[in-house]
C-alpha positions as a LaTeX table, in Angstrom:
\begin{tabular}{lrrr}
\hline
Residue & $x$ (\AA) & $y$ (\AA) & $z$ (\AA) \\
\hline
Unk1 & $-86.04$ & 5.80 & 137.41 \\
Unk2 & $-83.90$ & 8.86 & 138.24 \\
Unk3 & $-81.89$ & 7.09 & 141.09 \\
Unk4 & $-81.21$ & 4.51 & 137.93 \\
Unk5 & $-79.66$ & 7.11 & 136.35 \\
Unk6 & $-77.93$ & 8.89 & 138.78 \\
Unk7 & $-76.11$ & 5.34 & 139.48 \\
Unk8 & $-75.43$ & 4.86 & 135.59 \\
Unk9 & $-74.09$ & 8.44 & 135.36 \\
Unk10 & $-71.47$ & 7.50 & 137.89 \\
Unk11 & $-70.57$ & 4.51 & 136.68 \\
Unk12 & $-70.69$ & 5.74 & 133.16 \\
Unk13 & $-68.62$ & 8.72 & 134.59 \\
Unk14 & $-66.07$ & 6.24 & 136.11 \\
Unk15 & $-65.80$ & 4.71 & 133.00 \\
Unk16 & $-65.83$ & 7.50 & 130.50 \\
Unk17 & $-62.99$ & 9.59 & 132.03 \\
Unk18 & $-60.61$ & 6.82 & 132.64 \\
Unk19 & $-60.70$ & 6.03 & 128.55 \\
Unk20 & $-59.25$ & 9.71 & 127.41 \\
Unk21 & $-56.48$ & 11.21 & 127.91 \\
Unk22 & $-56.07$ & 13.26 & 131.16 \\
Unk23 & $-55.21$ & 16.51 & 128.89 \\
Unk24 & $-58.56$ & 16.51 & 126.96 \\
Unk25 & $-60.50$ & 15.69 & 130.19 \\
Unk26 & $-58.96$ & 18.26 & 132.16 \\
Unk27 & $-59.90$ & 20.79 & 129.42 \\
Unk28 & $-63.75$ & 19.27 & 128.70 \\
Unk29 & $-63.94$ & 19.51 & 132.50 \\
Unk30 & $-63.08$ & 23.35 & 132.43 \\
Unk31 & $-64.89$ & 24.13 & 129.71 \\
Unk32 & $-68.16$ & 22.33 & 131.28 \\
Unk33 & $-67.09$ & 24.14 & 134.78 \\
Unk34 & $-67.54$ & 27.64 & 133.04 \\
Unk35 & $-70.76$ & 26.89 & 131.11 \\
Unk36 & $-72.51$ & 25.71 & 134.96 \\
Unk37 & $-71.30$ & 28.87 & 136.37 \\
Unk38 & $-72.65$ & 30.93 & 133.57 \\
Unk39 & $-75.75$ & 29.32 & 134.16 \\
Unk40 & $-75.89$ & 30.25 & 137.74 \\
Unk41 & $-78.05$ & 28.63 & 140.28 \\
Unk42 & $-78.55$ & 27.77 & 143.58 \\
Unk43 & $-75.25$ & 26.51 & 143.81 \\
Unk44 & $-73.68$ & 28.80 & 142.45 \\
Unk45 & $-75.12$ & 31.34 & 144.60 \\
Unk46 & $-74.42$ & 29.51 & 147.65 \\
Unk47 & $-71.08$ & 29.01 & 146.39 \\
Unk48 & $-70.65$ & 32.99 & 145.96 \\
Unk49 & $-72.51$ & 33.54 & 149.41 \\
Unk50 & $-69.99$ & 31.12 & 151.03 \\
Unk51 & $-67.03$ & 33.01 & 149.79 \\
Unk52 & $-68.03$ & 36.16 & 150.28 \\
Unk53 & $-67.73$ & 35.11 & 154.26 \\
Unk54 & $-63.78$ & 34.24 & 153.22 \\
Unk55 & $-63.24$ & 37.41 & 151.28 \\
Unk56 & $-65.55$ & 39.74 & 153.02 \\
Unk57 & $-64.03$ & 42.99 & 151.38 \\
Unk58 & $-64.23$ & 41.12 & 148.13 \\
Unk59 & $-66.42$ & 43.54 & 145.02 \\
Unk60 & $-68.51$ & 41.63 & 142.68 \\
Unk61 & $-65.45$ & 40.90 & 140.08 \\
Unk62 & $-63.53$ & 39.68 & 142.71 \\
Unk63 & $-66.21$ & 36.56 & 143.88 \\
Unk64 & $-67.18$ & 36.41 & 140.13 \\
Unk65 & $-63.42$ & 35.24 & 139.62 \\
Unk66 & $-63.58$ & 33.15 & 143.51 \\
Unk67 & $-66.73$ & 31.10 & 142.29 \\
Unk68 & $-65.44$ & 30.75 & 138.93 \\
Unk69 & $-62.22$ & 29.57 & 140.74 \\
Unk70 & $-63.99$ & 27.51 & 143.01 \\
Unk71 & $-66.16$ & 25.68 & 140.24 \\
Unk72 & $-63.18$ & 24.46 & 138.41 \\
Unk73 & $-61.58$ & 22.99 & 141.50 \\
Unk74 & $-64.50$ & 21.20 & 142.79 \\
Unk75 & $-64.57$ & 20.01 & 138.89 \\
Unk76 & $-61.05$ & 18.91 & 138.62 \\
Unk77 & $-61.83$ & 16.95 & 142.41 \\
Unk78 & $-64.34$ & 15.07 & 140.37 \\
Unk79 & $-62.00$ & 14.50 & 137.58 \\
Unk80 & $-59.25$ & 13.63 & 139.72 \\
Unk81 & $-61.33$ & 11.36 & 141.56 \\
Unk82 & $-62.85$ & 9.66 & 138.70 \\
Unk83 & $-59.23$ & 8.43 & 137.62 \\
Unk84 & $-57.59$ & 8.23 & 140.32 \\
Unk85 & $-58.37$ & 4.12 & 140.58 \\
Unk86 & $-56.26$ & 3.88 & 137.22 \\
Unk87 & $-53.25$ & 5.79 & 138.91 \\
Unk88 & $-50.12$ & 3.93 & 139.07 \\
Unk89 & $-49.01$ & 4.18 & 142.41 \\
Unk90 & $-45.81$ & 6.87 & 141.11 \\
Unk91 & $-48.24$ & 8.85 & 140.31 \\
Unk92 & $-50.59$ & 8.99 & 143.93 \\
Unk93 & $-47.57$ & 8.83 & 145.75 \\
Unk94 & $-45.00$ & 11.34 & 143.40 \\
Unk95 & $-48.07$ & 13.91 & 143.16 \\
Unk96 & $-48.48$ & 14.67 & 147.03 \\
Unk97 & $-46.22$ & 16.49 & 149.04 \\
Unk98 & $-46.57$ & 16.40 & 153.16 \\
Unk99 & $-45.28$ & 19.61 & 154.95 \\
Unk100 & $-44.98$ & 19.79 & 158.61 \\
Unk101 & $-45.42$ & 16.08 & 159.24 \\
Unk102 & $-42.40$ & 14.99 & 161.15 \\
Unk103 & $-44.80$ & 15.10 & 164.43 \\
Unk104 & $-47.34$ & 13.25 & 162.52 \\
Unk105 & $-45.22$ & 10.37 & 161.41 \\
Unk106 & $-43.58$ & 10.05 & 165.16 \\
Unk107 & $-47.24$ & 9.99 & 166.15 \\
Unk108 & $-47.93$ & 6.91 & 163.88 \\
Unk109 & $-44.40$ & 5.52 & 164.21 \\
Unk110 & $-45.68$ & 4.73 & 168.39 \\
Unk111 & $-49.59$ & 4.26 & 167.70 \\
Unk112 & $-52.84$ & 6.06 & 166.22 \\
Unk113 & $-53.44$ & 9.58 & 165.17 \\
Unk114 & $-56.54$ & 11.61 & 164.30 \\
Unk115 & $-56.86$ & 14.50 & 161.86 \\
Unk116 & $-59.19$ & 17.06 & 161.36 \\
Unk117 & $-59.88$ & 17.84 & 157.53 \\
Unk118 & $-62.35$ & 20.09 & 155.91 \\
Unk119 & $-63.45$ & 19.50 & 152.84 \\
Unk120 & $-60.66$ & 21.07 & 150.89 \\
Unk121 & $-58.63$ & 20.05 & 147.95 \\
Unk122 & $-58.83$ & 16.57 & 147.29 \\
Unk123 & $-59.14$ & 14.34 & 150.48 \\
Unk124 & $-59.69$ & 11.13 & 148.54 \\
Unk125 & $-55.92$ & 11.26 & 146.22 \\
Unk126 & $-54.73$ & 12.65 & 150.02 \\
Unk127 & $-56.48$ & 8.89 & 152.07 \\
Unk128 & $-55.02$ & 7.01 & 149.37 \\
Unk129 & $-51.14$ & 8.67 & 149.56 \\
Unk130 & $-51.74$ & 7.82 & 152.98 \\
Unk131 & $-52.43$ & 4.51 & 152.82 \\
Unk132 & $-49.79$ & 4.12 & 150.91 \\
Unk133 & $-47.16$ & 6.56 & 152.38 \\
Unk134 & $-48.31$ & 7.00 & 156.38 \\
Unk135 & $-50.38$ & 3.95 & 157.58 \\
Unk136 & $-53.80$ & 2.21 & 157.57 \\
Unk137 & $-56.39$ & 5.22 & 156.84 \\
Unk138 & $-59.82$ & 4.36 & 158.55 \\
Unk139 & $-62.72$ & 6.82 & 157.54 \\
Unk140 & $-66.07$ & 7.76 & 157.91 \\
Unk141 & $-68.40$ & 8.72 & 154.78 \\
Unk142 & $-72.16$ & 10.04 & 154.79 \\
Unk143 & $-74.64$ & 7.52 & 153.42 \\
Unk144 & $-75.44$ & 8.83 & 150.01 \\
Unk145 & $-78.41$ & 8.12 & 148.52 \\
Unk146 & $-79.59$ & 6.19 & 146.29 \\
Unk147 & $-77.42$ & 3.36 & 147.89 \\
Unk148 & $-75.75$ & 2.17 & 144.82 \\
Unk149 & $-74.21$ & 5.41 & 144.78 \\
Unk150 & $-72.51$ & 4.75 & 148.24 \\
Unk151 & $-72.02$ & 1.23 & 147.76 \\
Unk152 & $-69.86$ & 2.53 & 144.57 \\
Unk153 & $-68.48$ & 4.93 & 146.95 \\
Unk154 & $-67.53$ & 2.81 & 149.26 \\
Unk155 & $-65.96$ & 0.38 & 146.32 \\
Unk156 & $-64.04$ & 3.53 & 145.27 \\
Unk157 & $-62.64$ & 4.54 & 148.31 \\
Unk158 & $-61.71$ & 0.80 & 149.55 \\
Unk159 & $-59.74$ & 0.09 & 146.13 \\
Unk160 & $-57.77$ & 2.76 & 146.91 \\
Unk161 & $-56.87$ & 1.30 & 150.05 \\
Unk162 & $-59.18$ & 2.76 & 152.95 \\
Unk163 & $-61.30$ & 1.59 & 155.49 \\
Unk164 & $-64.65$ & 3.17 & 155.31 \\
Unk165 & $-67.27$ & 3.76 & 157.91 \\
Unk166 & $-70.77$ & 4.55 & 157.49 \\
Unk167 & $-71.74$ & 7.39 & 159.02 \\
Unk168 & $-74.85$ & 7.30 & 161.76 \\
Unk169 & $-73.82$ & 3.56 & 161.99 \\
Unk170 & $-73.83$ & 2.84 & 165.90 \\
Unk171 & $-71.06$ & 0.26 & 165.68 \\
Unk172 & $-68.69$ & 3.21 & 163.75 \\
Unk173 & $-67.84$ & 5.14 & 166.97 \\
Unk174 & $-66.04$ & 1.96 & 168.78 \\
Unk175 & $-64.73$ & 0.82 & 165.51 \\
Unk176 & $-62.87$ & 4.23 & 164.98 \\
Unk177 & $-61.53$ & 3.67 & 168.87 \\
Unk178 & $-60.20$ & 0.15 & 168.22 \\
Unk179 & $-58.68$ & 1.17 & 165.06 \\
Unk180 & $-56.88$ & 3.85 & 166.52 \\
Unk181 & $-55.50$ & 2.47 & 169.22 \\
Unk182 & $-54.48$ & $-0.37$ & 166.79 \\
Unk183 & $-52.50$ & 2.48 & 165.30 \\
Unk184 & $-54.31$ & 3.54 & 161.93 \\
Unk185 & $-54.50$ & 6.57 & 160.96 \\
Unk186 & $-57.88$ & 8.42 & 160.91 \\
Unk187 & $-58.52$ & 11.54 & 159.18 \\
Unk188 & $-62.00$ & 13.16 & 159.21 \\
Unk189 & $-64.29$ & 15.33 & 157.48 \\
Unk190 & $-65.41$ & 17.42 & 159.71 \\
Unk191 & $-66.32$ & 21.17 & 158.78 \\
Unk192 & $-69.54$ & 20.33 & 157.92 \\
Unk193 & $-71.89$ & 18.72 & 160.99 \\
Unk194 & $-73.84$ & 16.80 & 159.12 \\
Unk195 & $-75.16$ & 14.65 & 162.24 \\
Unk196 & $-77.20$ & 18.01 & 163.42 \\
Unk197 & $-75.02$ & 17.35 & 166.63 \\
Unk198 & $-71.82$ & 19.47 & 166.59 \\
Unk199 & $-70.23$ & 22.06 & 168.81 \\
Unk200 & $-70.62$ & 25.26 & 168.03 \\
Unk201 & $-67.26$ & 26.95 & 167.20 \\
Unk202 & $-66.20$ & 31.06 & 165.21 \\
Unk203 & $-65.17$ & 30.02 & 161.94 \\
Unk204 & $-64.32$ & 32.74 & 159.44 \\
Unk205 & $-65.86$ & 35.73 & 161.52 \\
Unk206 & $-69.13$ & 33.88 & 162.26 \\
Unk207 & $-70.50$ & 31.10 & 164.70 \\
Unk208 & $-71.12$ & 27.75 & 162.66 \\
Unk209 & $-71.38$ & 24.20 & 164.30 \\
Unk210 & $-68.51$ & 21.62 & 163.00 \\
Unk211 & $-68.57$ & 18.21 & 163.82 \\
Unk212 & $-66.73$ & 16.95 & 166.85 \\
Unk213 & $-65.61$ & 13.69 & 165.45 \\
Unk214 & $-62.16$ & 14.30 & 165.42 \\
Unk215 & $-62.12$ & 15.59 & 168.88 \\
Unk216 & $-64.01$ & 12.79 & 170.48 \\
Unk217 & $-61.64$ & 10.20 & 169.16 \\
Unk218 & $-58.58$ & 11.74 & 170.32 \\
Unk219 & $-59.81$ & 12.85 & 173.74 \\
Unk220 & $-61.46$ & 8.63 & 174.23 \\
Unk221 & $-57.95$ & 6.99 & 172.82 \\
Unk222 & $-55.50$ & 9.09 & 173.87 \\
Unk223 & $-54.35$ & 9.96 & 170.21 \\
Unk224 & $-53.03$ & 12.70 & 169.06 \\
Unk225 & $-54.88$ & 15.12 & 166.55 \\
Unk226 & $-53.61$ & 16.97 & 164.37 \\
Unk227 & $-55.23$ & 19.57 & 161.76 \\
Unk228 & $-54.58$ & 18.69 & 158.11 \\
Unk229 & $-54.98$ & 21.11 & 155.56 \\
Unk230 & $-55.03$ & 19.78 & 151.69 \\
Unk231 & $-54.57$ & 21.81 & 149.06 \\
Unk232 & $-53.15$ & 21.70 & 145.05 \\
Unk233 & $-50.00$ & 24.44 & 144.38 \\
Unk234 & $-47.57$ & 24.23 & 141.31 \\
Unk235 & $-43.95$ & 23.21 & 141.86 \\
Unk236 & $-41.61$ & 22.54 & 139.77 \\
Unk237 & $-43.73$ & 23.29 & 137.20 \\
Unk238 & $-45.80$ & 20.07 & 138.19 \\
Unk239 & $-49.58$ & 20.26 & 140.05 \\
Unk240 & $-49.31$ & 18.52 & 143.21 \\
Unk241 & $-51.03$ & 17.86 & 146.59 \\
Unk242 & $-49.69$ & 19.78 & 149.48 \\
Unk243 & $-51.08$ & 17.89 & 152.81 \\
Unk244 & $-50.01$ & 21.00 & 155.21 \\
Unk245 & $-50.36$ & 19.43 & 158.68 \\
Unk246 & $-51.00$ & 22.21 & 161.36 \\
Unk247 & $-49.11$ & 21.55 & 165.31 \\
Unk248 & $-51.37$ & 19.00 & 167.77 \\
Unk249 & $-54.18$ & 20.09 & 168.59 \\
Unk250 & $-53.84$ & 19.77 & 172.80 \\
Unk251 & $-55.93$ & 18.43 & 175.56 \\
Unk252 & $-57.15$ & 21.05 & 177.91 \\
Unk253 & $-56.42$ & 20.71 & 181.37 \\
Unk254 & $-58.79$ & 19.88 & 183.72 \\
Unk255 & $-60.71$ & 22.41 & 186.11 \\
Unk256 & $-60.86$ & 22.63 & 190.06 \\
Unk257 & $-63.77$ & 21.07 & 190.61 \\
Unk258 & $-64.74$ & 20.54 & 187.06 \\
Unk259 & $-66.87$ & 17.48 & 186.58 \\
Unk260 & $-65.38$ & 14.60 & 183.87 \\
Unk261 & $-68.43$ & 15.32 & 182.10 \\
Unk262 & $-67.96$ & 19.07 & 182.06 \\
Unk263 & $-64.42$ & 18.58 & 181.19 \\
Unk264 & $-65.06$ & 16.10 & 178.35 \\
Unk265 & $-67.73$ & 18.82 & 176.70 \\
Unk266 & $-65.20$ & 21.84 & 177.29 \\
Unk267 & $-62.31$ & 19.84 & 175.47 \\
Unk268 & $-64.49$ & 18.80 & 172.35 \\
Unk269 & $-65.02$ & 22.70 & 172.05 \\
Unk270 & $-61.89$ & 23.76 & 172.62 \\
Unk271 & $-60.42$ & 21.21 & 170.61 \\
Unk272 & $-62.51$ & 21.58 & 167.63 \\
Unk273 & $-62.27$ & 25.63 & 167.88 \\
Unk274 & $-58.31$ & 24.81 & 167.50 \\
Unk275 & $-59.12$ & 22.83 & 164.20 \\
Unk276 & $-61.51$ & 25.32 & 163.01 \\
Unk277 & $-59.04$ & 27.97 & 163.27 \\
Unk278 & $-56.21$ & 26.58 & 161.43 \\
Unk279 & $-58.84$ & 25.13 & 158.49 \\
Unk280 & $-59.90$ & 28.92 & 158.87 \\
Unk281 & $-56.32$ & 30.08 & 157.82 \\
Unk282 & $-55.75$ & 27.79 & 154.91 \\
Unk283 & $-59.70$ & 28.70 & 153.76 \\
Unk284 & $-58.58$ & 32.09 & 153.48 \\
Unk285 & $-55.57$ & 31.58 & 151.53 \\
Unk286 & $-56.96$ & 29.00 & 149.09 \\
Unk287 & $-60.54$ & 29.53 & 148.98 \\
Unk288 & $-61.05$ & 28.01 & 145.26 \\
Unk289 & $-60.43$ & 24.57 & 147.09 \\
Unk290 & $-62.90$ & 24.80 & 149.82 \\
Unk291 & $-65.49$ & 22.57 & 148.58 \\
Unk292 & $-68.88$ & 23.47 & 150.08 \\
Unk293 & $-71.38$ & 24.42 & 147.62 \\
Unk294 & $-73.98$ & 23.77 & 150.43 \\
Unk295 & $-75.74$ & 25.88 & 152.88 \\
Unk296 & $-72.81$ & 26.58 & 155.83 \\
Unk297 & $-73.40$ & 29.32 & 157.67 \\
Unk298 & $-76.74$ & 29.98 & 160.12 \\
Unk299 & $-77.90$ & 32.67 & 157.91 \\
Unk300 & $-77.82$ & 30.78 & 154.57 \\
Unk301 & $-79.96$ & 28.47 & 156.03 \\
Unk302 & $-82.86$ & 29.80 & 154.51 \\
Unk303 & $-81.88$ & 29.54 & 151.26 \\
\hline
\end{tabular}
């Protein structure tokens, strides 16, 4: 019964906020954003505990405002997300702006590219301004349950012109390889490990284990990767999508003596310690868009 209506709460969801204009939903979305934060909760608190790593020096006021902050934004993701699929392509394409991506679009101009993305902003609207603006987008998403869920998911994300790959799937690996070197573009979550498997890299002052995705595809390919950072800024009076794309990341050289095993292992640190630091950097200066409500660091774990 309750994964019944978790799917027809989606789908309802879908639905609902397509059929209003995007100035009342944007303000029912706020106003329901407060009233869950009021409430508190263990998201909430995770959500404050999480920040409070970003803004260490930060009093009580301070993360009240951050988690307020934070709220909305992952509220106006949903939003965003929910209507996206009724977006006329002027407005996915003539809401993002891509900074720093001259080395990025040489990169896909000759072949494949990888990128490194956290889960900040709004990485759906930034796939789909992709497919449209860069090249193919390939993907990986984690199996949600109940399946409908990620079978609407994976609907969602396909309309808006993706490829998506389960994740935990043993064919998505050597699908990811062939579709890079067939020169897609493939940008991945990957601040969160979610596999249980990651390296372990500093991120924000303290040792966390990020998923080395990203990494491994570039170093078995040959691809470049590049950190992406996504984030929403006001310019021209207009709320856009800044895709901020950080220098490539680089393959370490290889050691004296230095087996190809050892070597491999070494680079997927290295490499993945170059992503977390610059999604460290753009954490800090837009932490209201970092969107992990969820136990992060070791010693939340507990909680």
């Amino acid at each position: 019964m309750r994964d019944r209506l978790v799917v027809a709460g989606f789908r309802a969801g879908w639905r609902l906020v397509r059929s209003v204009p995007e100035d009342f939903a944007a303000r029912a979305t706020l106003r329901v954003s407060d009233a869950l934060v009021a409430r508190g909760g263990p998201r909430v608190e995770q959500l404050r505990r999480n920040l409070s790593r970003v803004r260490p020096q930060a009093g009580p006021a301070e993360l009240d405002t951050l988690v307020r902050d934070g709220f909305r934004s992952y509220a106006r993701y949903w939003l965003d997300a929910f209507r996206l699929p009724a977006w006329t392509r002027e407005q996915t394409v003539g809401t993002v702006v891509l900074e720093n991506g001259d080395d990025l679009r040489a990169a896909l101009a000759e072949g494949g590219a990888v990128a490194f993305l956290g889960h900040l902003g709004n990485w759906d609207h930034g796939a789909a301004w992709s497919a449209t603006d860069l090249a193919r987008v390939v993907t990986v998403a984690e199996r949600l349950q109940p399946e409908e869920v990620y079978t609407e998911f994976l609907e969602f994300r396909r309309g808006l012109g993706m490829e998506v790959l389960p994740l935990g799937d043993p064919g998505t690996f050597p699908t990811l390889l062939r579709r890079v070197r067939d020169g897609a573009f493939v940008p991945l979550l990957a601040d969160r490990d979610l596999s249980e498997t990651g390296v372990e890299v500093e991120f924000l002052g303290e040792s966390v284990r990020m998923a080395p995705g990203p990494a491994a595809v570039s170093l078995a390919t040959g691809a470049p990767l590049f950190p992406m950072g996504l984030f929403h800024e006001v310019r021209g009076g207009r709320r856009v999508l800044v895709l901020d794309v950080a220098a490539q990341v680089p393959v370490p050289d290889k050691r004296s003596g230095e087996s190809g095993r050892d070597h491999r292992r070494r680079a997927l640190t290295t490499m993945t310690q170059a992503c977390a630091d610059a999604l460290a950097v753009w954490v800090r200066e837009h932490p209201d868009e970092w969107h992990v409500l969820q136990p992060f660091f070791p010693g939340d774990r507990g909680h």
